[in-house]
C-alpha angles and dihedrals in degrees: 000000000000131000112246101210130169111270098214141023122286099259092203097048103098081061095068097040095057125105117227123274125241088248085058106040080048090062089049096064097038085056086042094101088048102049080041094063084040090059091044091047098046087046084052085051098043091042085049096059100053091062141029099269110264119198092269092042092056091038091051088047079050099049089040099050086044088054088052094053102040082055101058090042091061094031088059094038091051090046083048099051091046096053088050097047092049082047108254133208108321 
């Protein structure tokens, strides 16, 4: 029986084994609050269908989803200011 193996070297693999760079880890903070009120939306969802949806379940969906919400819409404003104030695309 003879052993298949790959001919040559993986030509994606330096790619994987990188840490990230201070730009991305960067863009990861500045997303933190969002992927936070993800975490706590998808936690009321998940909470809602164990059980039939009581009043608080359905007012903490609410609050979540509006958190959410509030959240992009900061997140974009402030990526939008920013490009404007470093002079964007004309």
């Amino acid at each position: 029986m003879k052993h298949i193996g790959a001919v040559q070297a993986l030509v994606t693999a330096p790619e994987f084994d990188r840490e990230p760079t201070a730009a991305e880890l960067d863009a990861i903070e500045s997303e933190m609050p969002l992927i936070t009120a993800e975490v706590e939306l998808l936690d009321a969802q998940i909470t809602a269908m164990d059980r039939p949806v009581n009043e608080l379940d359905a007012r903490r969906g609410r609050r979540a989803r509006n958190r959410v919400l509030a959240t992009r819409r900061d997140l974009t404003n402030r990526t939008a200011s920013t490009m404007s104030l470093s002079g964007g695309a004309a």
